[in-house]
N, C-alpha and C positions, 0 to 999 in steps of 0.2 A: 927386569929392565924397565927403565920410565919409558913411561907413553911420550913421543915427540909430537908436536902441534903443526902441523903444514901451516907456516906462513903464510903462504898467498890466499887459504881460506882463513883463517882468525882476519889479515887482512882487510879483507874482499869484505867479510861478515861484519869487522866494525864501520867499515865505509856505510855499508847499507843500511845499517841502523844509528849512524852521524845523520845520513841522508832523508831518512823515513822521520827524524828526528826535527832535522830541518825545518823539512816540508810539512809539517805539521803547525811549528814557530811561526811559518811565513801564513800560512793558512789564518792561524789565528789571529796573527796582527794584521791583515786584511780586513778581519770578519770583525775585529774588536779593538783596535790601536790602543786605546787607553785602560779598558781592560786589563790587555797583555803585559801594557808598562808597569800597569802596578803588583799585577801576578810575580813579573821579574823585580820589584821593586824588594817584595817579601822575602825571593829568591836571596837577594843579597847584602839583608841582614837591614833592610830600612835605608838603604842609600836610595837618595831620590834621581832615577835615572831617566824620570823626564825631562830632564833639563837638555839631555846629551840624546836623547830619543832623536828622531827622523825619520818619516814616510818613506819604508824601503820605493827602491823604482824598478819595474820587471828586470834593466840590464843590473842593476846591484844586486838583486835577488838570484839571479843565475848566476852572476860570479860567484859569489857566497857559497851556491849550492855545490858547485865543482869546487870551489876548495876546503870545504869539511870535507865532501867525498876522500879529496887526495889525503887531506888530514889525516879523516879514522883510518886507510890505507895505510898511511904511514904506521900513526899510533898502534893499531895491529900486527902491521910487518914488524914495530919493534916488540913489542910486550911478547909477541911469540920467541923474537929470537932472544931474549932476553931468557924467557919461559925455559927455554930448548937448552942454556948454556947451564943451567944445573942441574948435576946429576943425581 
């Protein structure tokens, strides 16, 4: 019989490492703005994303964080049931 995956922890566990994920993003573009843009710059293949850049603001940076959390929750809750519906 297959192993079934508990949703709410695959869930829970991709939220927390969306979040730890985050909080690291935000960290760095604090510590380095320009830096960071060009880091994502290489990230996505040479588009130049300073142009659309912006100095996150603490209330953008909170909202942000609560919703990756809910996001990787979600993304988890589905990949699990998804996971779980083949036998």
């Amino acid at each position: 019989m297959a192993e079934k995956l508990s949703v709410k922890r695959v869930g829970y566990s991709l939220a927390a490492v969306f979040g730890i994920v985050y909080a690291v993003c935000a960290v760095l573009v604090a510590i380095s703005p320009d830096g960071t843009v060009k880091a994502f710059r290489y990230l996505f293949h040479g588009i130049d994303i300073s142009k659309i850049a912006a100095m996150p603001t603490i209330t953008g940076t909170i909202i942000g964080f609560v919703e990756i959390i809910v996001l990787g929750f979600i993304v988890g809750w589905l990949f699990a049931k998804i996971y779980n519906s083949f036998k």
